[in-house]
C-alpha positions as a Markdown table, in Angstrom:
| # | Residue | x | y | z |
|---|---|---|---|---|
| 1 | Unk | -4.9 | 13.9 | -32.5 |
| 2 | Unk | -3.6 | 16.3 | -35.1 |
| 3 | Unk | -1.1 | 17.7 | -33.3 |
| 4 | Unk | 0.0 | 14.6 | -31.7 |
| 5 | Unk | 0.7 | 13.3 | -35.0 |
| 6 | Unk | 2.7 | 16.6 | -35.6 |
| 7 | Unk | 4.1 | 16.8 | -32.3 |
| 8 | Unk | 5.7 | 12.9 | -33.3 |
| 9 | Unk | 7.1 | 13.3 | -36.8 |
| 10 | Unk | 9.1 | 16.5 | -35.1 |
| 11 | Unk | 11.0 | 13.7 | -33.5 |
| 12 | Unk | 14.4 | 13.1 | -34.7 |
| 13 | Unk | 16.6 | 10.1 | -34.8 |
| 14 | Unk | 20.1 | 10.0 | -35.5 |
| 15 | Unk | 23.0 | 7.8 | -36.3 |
| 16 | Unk | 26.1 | 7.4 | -34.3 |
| 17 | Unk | 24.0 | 7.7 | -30.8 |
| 18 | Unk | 23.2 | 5.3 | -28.9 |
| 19 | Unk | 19.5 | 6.3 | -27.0 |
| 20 | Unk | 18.8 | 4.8 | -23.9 |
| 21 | Unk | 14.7 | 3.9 | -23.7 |
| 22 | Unk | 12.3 | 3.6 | -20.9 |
| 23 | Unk | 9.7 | 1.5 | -21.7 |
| 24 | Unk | 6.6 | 0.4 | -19.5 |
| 25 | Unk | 6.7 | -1.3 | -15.8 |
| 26 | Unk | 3.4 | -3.1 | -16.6 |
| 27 | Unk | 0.5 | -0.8 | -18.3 |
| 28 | Unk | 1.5 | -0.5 | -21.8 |
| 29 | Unk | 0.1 | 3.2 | -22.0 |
| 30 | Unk | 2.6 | 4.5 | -19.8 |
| 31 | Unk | 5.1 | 5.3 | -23.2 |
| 32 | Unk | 6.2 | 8.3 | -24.4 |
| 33 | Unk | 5.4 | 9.6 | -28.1 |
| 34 | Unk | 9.0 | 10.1 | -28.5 |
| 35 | Unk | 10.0 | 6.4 | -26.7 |
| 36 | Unk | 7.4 | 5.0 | -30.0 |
| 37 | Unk | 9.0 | 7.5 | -32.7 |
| 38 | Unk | 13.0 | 6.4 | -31.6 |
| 39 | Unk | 11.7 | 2.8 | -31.4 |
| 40 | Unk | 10.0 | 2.4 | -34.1 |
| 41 | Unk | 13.3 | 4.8 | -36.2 |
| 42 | Unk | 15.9 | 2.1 | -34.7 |
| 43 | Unk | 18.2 | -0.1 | -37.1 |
| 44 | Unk | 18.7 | -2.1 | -34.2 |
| 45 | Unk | 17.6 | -2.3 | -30.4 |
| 46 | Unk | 19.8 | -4.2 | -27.5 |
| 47 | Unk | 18.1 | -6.1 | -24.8 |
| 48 | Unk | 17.8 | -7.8 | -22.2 |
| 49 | Unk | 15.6 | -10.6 | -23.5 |
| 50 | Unk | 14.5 | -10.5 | -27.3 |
| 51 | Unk | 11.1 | -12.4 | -26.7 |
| 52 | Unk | 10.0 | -9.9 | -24.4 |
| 53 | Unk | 11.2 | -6.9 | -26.1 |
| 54 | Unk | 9.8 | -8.2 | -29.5 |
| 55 | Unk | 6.5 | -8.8 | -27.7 |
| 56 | Unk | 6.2 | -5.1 | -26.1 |
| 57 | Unk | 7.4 | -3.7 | -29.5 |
| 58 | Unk | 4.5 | -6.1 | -31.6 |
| 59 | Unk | 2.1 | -4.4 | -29.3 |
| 60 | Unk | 2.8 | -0.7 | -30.5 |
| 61 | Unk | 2.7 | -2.2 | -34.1 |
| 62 | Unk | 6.9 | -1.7 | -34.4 |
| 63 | Unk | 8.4 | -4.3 | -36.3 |
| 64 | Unk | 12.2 | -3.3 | -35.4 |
| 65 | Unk | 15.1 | -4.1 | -38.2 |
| 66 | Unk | 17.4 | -6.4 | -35.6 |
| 67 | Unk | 17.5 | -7.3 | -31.4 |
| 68 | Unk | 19.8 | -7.5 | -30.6 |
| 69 | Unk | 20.8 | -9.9 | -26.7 |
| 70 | Unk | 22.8 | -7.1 | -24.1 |
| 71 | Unk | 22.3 | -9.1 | -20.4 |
| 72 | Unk | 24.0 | -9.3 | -17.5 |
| 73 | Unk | 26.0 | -12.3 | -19.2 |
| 74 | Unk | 27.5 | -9.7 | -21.8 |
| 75 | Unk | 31.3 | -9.7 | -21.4 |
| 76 | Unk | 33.8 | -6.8 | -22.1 |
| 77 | Unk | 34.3 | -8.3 | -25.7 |
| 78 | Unk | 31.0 | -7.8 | -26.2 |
| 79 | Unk | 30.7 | -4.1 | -25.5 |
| 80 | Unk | 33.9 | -3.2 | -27.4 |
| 81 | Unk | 31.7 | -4.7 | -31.0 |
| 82 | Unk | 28.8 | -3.0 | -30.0 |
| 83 | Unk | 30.8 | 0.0 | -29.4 |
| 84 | Unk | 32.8 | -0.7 | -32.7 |
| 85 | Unk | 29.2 | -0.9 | -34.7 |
| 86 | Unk | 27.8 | 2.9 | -32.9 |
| 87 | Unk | 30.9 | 4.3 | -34.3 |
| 88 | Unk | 31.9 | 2.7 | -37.5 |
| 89 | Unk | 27.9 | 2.1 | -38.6 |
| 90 | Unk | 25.8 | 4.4 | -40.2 |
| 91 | Unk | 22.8 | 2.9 | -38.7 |
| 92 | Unk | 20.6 | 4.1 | -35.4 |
| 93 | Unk | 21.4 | 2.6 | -32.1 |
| 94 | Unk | 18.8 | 2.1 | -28.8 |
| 95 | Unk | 18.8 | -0.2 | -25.2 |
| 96 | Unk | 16.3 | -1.0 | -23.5 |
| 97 | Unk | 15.3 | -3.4 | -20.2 |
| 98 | Unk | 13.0 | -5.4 | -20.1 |
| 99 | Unk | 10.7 | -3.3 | -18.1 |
| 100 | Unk | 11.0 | 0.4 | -16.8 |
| 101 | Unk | 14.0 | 2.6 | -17.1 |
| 102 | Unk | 18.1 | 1.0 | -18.2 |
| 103 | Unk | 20.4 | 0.9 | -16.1 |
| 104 | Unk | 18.6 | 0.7 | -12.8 |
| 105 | Unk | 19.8 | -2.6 | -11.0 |
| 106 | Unk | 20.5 | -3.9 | -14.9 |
| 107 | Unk | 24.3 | -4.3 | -16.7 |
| 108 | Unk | 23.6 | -1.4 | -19.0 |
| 109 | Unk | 25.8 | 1.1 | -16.7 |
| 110 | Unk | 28.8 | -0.5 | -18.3 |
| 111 | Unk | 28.1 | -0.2 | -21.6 |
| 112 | Unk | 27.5 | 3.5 | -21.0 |
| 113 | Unk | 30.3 | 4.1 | -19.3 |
| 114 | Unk | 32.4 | 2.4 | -22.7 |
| 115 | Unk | 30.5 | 4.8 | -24.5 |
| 116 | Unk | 31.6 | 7.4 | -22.8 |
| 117 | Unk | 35.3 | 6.4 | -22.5 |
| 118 | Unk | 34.9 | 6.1 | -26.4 |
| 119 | Unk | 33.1 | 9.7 | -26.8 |
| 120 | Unk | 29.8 | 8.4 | -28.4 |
| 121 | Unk | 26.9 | 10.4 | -27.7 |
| 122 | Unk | 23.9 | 9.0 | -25.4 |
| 123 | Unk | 20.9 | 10.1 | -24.8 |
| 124 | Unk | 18.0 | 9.3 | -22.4 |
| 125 | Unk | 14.7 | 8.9 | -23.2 |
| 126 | Unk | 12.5 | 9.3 | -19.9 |
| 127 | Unk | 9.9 | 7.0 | -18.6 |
| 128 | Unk | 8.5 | 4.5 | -16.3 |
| 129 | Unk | 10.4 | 3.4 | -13.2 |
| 130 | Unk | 9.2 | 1.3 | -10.5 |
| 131 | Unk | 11.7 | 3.3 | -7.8 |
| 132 | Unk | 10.1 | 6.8 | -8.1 |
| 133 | Unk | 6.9 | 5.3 | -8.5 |
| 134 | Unk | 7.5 | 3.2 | -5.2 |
| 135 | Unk | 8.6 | 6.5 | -3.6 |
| 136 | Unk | 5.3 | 7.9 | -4.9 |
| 137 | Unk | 3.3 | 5.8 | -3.5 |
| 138 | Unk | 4.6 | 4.6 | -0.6 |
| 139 | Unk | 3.5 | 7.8 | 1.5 |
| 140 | Unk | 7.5 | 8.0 | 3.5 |
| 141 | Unk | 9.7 | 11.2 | 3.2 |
| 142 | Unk | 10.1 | 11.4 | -0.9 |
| 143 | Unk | 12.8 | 14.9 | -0.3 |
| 144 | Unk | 16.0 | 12.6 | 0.6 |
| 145 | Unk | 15.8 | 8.5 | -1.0 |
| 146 | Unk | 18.5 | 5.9 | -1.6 |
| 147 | Unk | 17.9 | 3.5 | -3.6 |
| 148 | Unk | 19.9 | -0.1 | -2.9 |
| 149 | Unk | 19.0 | -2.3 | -5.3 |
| 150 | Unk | 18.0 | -5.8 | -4.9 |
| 151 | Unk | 18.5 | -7.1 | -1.0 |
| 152 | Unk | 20.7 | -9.6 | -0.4 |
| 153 | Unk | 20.2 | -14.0 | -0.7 |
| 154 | Unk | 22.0 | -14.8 | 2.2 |
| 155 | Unk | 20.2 | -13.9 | 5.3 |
| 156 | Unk | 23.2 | -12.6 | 7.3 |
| 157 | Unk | 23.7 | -10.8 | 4.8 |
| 158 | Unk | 20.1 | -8.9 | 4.1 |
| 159 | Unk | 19.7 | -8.3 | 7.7 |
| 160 | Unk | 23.2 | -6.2 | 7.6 |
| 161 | Unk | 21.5 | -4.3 | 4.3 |
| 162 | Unk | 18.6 | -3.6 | 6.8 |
| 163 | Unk | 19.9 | -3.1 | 10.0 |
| 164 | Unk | 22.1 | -0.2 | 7.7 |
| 165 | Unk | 19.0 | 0.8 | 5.9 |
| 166 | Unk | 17.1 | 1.4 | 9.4 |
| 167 | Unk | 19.8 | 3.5 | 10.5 |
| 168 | Unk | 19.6 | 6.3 | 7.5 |
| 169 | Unk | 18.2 | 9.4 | 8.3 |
| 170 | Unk | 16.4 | 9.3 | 4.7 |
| 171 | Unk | 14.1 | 6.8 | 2.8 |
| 172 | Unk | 15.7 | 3.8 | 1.4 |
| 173 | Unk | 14.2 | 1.7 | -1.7 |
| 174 | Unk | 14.9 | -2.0 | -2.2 |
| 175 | Unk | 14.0 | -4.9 | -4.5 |
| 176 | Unk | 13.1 | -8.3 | -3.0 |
| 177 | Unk | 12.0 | -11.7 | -4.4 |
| 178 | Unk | 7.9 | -12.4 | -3.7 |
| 179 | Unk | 9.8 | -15.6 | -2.0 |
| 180 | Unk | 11.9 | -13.8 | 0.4 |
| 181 | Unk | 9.7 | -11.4 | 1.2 |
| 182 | Unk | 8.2 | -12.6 | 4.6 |
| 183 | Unk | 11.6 | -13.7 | 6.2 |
| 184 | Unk | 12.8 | -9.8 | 5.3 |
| 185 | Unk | 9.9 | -9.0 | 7.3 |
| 186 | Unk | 10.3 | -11.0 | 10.6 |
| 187 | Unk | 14.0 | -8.9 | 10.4 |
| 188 | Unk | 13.1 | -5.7 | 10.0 |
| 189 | Unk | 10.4 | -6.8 | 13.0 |
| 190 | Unk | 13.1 | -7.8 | 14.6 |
| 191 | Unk | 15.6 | -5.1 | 14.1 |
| 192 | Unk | 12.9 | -2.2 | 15.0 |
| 193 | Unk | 9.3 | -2.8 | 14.7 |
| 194 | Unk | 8.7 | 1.3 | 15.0 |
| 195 | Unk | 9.9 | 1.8 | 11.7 |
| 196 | Unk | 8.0 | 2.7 | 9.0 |
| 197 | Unk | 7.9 | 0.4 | 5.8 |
| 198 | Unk | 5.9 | 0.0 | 2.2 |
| 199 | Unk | 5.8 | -3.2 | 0.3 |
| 200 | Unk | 4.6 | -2.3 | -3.3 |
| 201 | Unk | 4.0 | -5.1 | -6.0 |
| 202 | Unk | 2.1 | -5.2 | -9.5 |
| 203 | Unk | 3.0 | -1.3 | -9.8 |
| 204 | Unk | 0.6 | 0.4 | -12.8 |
| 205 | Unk | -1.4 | -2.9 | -13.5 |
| 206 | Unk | -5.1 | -3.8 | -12.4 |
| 207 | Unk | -3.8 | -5.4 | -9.0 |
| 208 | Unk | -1.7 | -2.9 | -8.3 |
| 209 | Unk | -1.0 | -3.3 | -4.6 |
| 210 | Unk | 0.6 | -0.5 | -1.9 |
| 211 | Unk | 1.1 | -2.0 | 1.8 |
| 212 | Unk | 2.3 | 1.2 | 4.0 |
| 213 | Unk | 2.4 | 1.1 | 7.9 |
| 214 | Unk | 4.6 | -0.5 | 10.5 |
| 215 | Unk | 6.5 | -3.6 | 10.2 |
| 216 | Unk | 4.3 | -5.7 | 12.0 |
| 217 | Unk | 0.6 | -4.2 | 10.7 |
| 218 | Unk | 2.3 | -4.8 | 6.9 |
| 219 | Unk | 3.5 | -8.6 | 8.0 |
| 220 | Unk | 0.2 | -9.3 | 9.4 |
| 221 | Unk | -1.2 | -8.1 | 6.0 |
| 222 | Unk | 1.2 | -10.4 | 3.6 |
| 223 | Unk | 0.9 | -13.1 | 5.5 |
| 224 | Unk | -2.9 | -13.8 | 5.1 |
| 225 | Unk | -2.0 | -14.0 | 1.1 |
| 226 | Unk | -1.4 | -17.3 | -0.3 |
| 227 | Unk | 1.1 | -16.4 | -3.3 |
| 228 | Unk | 3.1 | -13.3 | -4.4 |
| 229 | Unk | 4.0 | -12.4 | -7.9 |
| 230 | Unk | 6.3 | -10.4 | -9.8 |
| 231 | Unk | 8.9 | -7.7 | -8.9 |
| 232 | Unk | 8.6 | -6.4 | -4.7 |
| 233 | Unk | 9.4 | -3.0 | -4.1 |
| 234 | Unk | 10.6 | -2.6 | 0.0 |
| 235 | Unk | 10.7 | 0.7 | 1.2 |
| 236 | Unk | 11.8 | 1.7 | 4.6 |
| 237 | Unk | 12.2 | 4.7 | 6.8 |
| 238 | Unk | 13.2 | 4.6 | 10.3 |
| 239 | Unk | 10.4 | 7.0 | 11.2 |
| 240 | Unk | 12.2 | 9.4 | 12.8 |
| 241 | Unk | 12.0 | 11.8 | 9.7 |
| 242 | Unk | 7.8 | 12.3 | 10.1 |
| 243 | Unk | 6.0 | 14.6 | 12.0 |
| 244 | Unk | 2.1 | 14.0 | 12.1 |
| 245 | Unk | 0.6 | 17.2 | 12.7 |
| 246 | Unk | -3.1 | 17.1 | 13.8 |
| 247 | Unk | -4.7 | 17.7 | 10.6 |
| 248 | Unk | -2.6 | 14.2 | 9.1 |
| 249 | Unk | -4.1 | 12.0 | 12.0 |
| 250 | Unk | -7.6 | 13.2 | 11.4 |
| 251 | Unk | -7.9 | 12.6 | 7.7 |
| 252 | Unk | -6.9 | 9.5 | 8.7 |
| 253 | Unk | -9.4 | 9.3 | 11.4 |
| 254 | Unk | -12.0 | 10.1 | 8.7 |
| 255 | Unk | -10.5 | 8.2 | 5.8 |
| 256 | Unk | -11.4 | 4.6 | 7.6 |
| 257 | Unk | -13.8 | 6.2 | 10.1 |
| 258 | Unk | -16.9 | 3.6 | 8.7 |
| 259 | Unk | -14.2 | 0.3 | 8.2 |
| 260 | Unk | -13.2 | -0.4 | 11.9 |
| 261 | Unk | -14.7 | -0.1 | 15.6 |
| 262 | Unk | -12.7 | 2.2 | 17.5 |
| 263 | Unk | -10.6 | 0.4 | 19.3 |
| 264 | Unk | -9.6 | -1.8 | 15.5 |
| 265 | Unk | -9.4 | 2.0 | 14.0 |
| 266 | Unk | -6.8 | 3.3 | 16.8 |
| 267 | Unk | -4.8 | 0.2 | 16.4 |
| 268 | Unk | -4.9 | 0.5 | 12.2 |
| 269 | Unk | -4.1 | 4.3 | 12.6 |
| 270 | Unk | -1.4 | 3.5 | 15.1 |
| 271 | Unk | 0.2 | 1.0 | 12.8 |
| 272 | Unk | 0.2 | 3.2 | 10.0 |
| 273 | Unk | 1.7 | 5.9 | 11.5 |
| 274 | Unk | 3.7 | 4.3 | 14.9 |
| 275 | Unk | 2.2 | 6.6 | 17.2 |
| 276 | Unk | 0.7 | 5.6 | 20.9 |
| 277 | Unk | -2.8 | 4.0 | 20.2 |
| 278 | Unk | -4.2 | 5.6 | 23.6 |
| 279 | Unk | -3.7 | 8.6 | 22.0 |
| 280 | Unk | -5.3 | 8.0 | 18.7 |
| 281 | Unk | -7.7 | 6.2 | 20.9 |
| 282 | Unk | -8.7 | 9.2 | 22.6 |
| 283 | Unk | -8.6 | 11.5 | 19.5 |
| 284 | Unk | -11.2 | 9.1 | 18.0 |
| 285 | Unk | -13.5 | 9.2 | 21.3 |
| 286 | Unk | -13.0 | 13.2 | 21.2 |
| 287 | Unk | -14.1 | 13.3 | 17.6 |
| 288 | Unk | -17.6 | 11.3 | 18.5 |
| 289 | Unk | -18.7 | 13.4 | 21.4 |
């Protein structure tokens, strides 16, 4: 604890920058020491959202001097003041989201790019992210990702997004609304059921929950839940990228060897990876003799 507490008062925070701050995605222990020392150093901190910025800070104990409101209703006006204060002010400048890291899917890109345009320094202050976390998790080619953002309302629309996002050569990362979520299924069913997908919600907290397997095997799993919260994470790969060697297939074999009967196992197994079930059928009956 010693040289933790030596390791943050080395931490230095200076005027005339403006620091850009990941803060947690849901579990509050996923900060930095330096995230605490720049927050806790700010004069003032722009946000998304003061009530939930104040109530993150208030649990780290960091009673900021000012929040200050940066949204997606924040007008060019608006950034030129802000950018005004950084360089005229004497004080210490930060931004943060309201979960995870700025400027992913968020309106801070464009204060950042007036910053540079206006040569003030920024500076990024690594953390939490639900994309790389997704990628993580989701168990699909992690070498080569894009990452689109948040799909589409209109339905025409979304199934375009996907019907382009099945047709990568390389893992694509989406958000989608808890309500949306099963109609975005029944397309990418629909557009080709022998992809590969992830459906990741809750990321870091107690219910953390990771659905990985074909389009149809991760339906048939969301459907039999009666309500979705919070932020979705949609990744898909068009499976062509994954090559399951025979070592993969019998860790799976082994991982849920006690859960199913054979025949539920070669079917699970088959939907995880999109691979014949005769042949994981027979793999399993090898494995028993």
């Amino acid at each position: 604890m010693e040289q933790i507490s030596k390791t943050f008062n080395k931490i230095k925070v200076e005027s005339n920058i403006l620091y850009i701050i990941s803060t947690p995605i849901g579990n509050l222990g996923d900060i930095s020491l330096r995230a605490l020392k720049i927050l806790s150093s700010l004069d003032i901190i722009f946000c998304e959202d003061t009530r939930i910025t104040g109530k993150l800070l208030k649990n780290y104990g960091i009673k900021p001097a000012k929040l200050e409101v940066y949204n997606d209703h924040s007008n060019q006006k608006h950034r030129e003041l802000i950018i005004n204060k950084i360089k005229n002010s004497n004080i210490k400048f930060g931004l943060v989201s309201d979960a995870g890291t700025p400027l992913i899917s968020d309106p801070g890109y464009k204060l950042v790019k007036e910053c540079i345009k206006n040569s003030i320094k920024i500076t990024h202050v690594p953390g939490a992210s639900s994309i790389t976390t997704s990628l993580v998790l989701s168990g699909l080619p992690s070498h080569n990702f894009f990452f689109g953002g948040f799909l589409e309302k209109s339905k025409i629309q979304r199934k375009k997004q996907l019907q382009n996002a099945l047709n990568l050569k390389f893992t694509s990362l989406w958000f989608e609304s808890p309500n949306r979520l099963i109609e975005t299924l029944k397309l990418i069913i629909e557009l080709n059921n022998d992809a590969l997908i992830s459906v990741l919600r809750e990321l870091t907290k107690l219910n953390e929950e990771v659905i990985s397997g074909s389009p149809s095997f991760v339906y048939d799993q969301i459907s039999k839940k009666t309500k979705l919260k919070g932020e979705i994470v949609l990744v898909i790969s068009n499976n062509n990228q994954i090559h399951y060697t025979n070592e993969m297939i019998l860790d799976l074999i082994k991982k849920d060897y006690s859960k199913f009967s054979t025949k539920e196992l070669a079917l699970h197994i088959s939907n995880k990876t999109g691979l014949p079930k005769k042949s994981i059928y027979n793999r399993i009956i090898e494995l028993k003799s």
